[in-house]
PLY file of the C-alpha trace (Angstrom):
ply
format ascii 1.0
element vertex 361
property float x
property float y
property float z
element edge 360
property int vertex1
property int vertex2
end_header
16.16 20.72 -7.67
18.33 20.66 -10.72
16.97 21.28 -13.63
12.73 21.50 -11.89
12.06 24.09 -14.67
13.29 22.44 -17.69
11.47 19.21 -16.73
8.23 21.40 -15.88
8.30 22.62 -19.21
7.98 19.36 -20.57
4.28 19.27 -18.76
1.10 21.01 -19.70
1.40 22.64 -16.14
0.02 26.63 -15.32
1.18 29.31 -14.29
4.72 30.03 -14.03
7.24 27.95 -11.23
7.81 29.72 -8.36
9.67 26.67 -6.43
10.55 22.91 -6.57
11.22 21.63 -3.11
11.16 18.68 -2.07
8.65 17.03 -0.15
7.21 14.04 1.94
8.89 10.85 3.11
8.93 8.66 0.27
11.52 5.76 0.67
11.28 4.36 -3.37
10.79 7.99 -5.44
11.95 11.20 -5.16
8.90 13.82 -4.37
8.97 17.50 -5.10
6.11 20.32 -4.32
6.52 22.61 -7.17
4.56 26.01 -6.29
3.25 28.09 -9.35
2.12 31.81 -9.30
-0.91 30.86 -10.58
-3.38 29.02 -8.96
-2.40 25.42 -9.05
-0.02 23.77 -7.47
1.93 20.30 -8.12
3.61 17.48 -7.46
6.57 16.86 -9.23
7.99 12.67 -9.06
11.34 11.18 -10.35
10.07 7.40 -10.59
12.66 5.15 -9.59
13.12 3.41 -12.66
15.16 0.06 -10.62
11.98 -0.75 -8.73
9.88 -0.26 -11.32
11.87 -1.42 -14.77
8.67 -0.96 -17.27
7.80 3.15 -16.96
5.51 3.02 -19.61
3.49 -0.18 -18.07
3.40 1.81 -14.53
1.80 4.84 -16.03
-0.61 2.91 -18.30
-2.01 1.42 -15.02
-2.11 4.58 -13.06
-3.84 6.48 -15.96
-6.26 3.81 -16.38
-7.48 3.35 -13.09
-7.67 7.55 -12.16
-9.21 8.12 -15.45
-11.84 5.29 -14.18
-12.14 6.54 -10.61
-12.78 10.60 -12.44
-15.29 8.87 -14.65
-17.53 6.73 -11.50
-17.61 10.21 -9.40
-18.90 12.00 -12.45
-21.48 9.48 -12.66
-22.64 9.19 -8.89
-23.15 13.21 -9.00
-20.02 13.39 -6.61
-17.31 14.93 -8.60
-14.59 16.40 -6.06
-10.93 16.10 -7.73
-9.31 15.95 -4.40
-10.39 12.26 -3.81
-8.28 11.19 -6.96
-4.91 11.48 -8.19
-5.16 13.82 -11.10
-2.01 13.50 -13.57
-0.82 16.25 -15.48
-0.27 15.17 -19.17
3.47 15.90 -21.08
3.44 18.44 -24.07
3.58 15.25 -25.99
0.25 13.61 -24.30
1.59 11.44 -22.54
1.85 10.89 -19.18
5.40 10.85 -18.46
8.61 12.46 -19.93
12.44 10.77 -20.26
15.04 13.29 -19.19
18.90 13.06 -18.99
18.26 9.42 -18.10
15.66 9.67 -15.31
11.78 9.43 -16.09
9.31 11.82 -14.20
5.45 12.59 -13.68
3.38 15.28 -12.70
0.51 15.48 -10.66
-1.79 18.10 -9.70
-1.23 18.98 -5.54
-4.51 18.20 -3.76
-5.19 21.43 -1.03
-6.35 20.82 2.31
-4.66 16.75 2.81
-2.42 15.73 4.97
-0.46 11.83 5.11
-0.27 11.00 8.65
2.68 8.81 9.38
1.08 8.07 13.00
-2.78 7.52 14.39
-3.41 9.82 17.23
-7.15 8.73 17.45
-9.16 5.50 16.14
-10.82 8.07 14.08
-8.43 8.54 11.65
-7.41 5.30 10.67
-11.60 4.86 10.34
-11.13 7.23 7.55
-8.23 5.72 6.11
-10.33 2.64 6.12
-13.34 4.84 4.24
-10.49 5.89 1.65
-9.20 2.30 0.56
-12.90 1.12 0.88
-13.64 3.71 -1.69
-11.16 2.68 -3.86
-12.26 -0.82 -3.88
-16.00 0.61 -4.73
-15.28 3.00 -7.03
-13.07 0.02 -9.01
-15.78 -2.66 -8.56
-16.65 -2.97 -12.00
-12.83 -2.22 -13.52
-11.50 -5.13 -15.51
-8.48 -6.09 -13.54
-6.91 -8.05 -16.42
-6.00 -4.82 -18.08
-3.58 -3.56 -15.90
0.22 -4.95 -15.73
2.01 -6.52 -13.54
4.26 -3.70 -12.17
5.87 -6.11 -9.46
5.58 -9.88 -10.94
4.53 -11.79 -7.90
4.19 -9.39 -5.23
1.51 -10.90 -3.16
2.51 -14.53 -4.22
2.68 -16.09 -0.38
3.93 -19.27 -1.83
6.66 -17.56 -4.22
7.67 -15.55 -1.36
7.91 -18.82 0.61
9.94 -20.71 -1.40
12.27 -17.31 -1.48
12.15 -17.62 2.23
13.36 -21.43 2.13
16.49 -20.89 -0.17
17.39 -18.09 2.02
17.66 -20.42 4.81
19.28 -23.21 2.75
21.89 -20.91 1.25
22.68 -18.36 4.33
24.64 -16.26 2.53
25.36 -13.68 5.19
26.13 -16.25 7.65
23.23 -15.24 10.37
20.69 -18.25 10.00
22.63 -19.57 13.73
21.80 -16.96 15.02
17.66 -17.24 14.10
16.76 -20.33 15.10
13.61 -20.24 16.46
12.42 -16.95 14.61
12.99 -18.99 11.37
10.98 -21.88 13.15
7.83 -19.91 13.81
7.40 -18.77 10.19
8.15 -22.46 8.89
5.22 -23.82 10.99
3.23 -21.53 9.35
3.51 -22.84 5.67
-0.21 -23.75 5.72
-1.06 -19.78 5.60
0.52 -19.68 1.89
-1.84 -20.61 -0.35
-5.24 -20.13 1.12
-6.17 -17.19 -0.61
-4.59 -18.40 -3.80
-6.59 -21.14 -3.34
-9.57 -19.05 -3.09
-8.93 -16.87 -6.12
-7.63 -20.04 -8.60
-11.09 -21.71 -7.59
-12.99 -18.43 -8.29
-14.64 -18.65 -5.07
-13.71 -14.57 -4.39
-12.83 -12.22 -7.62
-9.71 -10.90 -8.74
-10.33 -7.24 -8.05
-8.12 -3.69 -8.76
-5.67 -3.90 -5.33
-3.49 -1.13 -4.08
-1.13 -3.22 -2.68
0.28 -0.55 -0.07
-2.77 0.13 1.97
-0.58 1.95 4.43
-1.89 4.92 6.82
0.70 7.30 4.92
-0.89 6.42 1.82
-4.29 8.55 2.35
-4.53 11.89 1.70
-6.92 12.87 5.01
-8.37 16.52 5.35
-7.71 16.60 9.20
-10.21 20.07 9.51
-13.13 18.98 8.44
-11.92 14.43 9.40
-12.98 13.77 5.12
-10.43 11.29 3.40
-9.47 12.31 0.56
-7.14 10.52 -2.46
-5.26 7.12 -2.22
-1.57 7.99 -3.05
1.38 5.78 -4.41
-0.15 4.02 -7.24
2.74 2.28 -8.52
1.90 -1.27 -6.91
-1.82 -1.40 -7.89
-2.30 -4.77 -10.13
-4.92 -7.54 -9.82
-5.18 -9.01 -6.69
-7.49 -9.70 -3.65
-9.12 -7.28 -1.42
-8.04 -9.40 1.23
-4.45 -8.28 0.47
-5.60 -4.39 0.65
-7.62 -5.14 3.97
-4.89 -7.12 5.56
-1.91 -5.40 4.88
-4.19 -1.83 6.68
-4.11 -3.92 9.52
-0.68 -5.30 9.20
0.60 -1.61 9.50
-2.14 0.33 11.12
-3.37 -1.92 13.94
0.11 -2.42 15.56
0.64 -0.26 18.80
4.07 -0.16 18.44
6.41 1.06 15.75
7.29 -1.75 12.71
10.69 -1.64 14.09
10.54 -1.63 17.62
13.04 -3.65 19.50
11.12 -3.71 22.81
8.32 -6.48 21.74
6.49 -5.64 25.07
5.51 -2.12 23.26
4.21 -4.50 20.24
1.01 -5.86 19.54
-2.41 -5.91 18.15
-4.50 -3.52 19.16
-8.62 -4.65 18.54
-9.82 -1.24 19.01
-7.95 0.14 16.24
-8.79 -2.60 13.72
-12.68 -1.90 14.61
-12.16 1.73 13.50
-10.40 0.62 10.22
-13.13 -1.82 9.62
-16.40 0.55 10.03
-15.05 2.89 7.93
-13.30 -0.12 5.22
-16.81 -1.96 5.13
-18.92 1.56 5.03
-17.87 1.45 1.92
-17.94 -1.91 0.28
-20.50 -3.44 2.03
-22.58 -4.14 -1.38
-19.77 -5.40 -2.80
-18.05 -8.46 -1.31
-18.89 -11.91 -1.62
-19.54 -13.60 1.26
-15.82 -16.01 1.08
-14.47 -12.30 0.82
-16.36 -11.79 4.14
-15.31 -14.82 5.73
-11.60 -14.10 5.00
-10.86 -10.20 5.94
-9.66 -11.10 9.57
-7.41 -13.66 7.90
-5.99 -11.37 5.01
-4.67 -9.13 8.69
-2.96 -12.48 9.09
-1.39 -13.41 6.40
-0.41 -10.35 5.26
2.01 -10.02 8.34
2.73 -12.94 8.01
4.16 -11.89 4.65
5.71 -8.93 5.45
7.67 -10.63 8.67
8.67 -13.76 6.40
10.53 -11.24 3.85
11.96 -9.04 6.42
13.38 -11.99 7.74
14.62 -13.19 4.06
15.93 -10.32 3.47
17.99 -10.12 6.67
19.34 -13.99 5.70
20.41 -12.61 2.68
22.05 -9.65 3.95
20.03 -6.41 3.97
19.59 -5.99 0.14
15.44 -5.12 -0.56
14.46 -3.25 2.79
16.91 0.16 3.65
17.87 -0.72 6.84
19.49 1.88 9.79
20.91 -0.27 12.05
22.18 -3.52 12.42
20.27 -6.44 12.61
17.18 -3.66 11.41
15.10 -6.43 9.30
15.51 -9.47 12.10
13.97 -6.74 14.37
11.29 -5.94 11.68
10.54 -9.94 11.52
10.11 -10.18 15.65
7.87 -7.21 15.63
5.73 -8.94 12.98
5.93 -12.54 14.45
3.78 -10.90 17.83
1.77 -8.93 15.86
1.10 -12.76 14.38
0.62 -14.31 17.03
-1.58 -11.75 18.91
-4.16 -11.68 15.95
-4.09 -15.50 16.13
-5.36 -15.08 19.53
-8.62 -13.09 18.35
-9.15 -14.23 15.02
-12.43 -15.69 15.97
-13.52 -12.01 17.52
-11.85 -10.45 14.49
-14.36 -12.46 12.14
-17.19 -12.01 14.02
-16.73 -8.11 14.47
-16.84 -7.86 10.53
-20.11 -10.01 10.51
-21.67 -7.97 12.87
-20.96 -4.81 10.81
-23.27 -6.72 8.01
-26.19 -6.75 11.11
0 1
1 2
2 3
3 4
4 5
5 6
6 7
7 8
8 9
9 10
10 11
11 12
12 13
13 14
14 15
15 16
16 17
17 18
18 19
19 20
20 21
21 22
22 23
23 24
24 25
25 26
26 27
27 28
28 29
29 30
30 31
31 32
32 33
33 34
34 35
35 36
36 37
37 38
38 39
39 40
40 41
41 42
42 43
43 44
44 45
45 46
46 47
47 48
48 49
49 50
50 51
51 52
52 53
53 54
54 55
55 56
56 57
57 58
58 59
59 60
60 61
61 62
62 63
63 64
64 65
65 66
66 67
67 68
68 69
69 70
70 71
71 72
72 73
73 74
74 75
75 76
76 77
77 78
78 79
79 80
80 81
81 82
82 83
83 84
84 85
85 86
86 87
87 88
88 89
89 90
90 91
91 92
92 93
93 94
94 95
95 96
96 97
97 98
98 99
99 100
100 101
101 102
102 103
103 104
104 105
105 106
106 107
107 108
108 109
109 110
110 111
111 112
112 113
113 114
114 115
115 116
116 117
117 118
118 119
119 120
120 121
121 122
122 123
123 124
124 125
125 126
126 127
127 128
128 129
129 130
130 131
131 132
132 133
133 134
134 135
135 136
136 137
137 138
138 139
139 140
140 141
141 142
142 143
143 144
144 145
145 146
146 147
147 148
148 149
149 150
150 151
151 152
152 153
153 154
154 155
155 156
156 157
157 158
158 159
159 160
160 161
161 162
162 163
163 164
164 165
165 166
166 167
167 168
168 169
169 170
170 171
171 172
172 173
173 174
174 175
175 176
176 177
177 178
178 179
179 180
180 181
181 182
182 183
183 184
184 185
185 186
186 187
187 188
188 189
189 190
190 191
191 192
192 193
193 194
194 195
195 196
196 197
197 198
198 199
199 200
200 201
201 202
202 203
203 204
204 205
205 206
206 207
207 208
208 209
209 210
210 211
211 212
212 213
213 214
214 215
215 216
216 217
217 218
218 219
219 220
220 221
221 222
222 223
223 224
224 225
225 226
226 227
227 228
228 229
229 230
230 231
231 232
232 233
233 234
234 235
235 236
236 237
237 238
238 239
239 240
240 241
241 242
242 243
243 244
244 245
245 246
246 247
247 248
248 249
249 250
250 251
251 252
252 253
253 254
254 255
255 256
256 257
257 258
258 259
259 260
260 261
261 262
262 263
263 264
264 265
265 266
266 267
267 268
268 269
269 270
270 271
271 272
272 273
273 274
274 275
275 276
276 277
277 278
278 279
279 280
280 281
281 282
282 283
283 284
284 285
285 286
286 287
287 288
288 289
289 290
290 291
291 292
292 293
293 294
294 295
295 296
296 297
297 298
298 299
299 300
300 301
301 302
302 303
303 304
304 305
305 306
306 307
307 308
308 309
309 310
310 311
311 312
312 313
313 314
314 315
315 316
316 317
317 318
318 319
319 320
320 321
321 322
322 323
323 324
324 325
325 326
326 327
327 328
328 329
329 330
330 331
331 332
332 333
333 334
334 335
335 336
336 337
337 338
338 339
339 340
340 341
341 342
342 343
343 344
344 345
345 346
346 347
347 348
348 349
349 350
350 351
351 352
352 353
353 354
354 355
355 356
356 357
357 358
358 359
359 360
């Protein structure tokens, strides 16, 4: 990387820089493992300042909510720094530098974790499920009005809704002939929009600390010894519900075929893998959910796909501008794959509900 050493300097880093490679499979920032000759390690990030506009307001967030996080483990007697991002402070003190245009961060690498980008037993996406369950915990008693708005609206159903509905109206890239029905079976399915809105406005479940990207890929897992370790990519955490966290695990996780896949027989819903997630989701915040919380996981699996398929499926309408796409006609497919995950956790909704409850005994 251009320029890795100069930037490095700008951190309170140790040890002298051996290498700055990059690393992972990040689709929004660029990633670099910077190696030291000393005895820590780190990761270097260029934060992509066209997602995320307000640099200063993304960092304030993450350092609030690690700083937090450090502070509850000291306090249970668990202290281990691999089950938090730990960010390496600028010469200056703060917790990002500006150069030549392009913003950065620092954080310290965490040995012994690995992001799987695939589940190759149940067990692992129970520990994923452990991980964002430990997050919620650990932020339990975290004032969520403190942190910014890094993505106004990002879990706004209705907003993204209404999106959804000018896309159609305008058709700007000429395809909505060609999505009839697709657009149909998201339509019918206004009703999902504002439910948990509804829930949160009448203060009926709290607005917690979300993550927003509760994907598999976002878990640091210690495959030797099956521990989870850290929750990664904090750039989307805001106030929200945990229903969004829960839901959008499933969304991902619980599918049994790629996000993308164009066969829809290879796509669908898989119960056994949402069971794992859940154990190892409600091991952990079990004492800490209200009982409409409860009531509403299965559902946040819903409507989070829901979601996700309705702004693929924008996005497509409006001509491939959000999602990277690698083929054509890449986000309608993402949309179809979505629409059977839908429709397949319709099916068992009722099982899905009652599987959590039983969990409670």
């Amino acid at each position: 990387m251009i320029g890795c050493k100069e930037i490095l300097k700008q951190f309170q880093i140790i040890g002298d820089v051996e290498s700055c490679k990059r690393y992972g499979n990040g689709h929004i920032n660029d990633t670099y493992l910077v190696t030291t000759f000393g005895d820590k390690d780190y990761i270097l990030q260029r934060i992509n300042h066209y997602v995320f506009k307000d640099v200063e307001k993304l960092m304030h967030n993450q350092k609030l909510i690690t700083e937090y996080i450090a502070k509850k483990l000291k306090e249970q007697g668990c202290y281990d720094d691999r089950l938090f991002l730990n960010i390496v402070p600028a010469v200056d003190g703060k917790c990002f530098i500006k150069y030549q245009e392009n913003y950065y961060r620092c954080y310290e690498f965490i040995e012994g974790g690995e992001c799987l980008e695939k589940i190759i037993h149940p067990l692992q996406f129970e520990l994923s499920g452990v991980a964002f369950g430990r997050f919620q915990k650990l932020l339990d008693g975290f004032d969520a009005s403190l942190l910014h708005e890094t993505i106004p609206d990002f879990h706004n159903t209705r907003k993204r809704y209404n999106n959804f509905a000018k896309a159609i109206a305008e058709d700007k890239a000429n395809r909505k002939k060609d999505c009839g029905k697709l657009i149909y079976e998201y339509l019918k399915r206004e009703e999902y929009c504002d439910k948990v809105l509804k829930l949160m406005d009448e203060k009926k479940i709290p607005v917690r600390v979300t993550h927003n990207d509760t994907k598999l890929n976002n878990v640091l897992i210690d495959t030797y010894f099956n521990q989870p370790l850290a929750v990664l990519d904090l750039d989307t955490v805001m106030a929200g519900s945990v229903l969004y966290d829960f839901g959008d695990s499933i969304r991902y996780g619980a599918n049994r075929g790629a996000e993308d896949e164009r066969d829809l027989e290879k796509v669908g819903f898989e119960m056994e893998l949402f069971k794992a997630f859940s154990r190892g989701f409600i091991s952990q915040t079990k004492d800490i959910l209200v009982e409409e919380e409860i009531n509403n996981l299965a559902f946040g699996a819903i409507l989070m796909t829901y979601e996700c398929g309705m702004r693929f499926l924008t996005d497509h309408l409006e001509g491939d501008f959000y999602f990277k796409i690698r083929r054509r006609d890449h986000n309608l497919d993402r949309a179809k794959t979505q629409l059977k995950m839908l429709e397949d956790m319709e099916e068992v909704l009722d099982q899905m509900t009652e599987f959590i409850w039983m969990l409670y005994g």
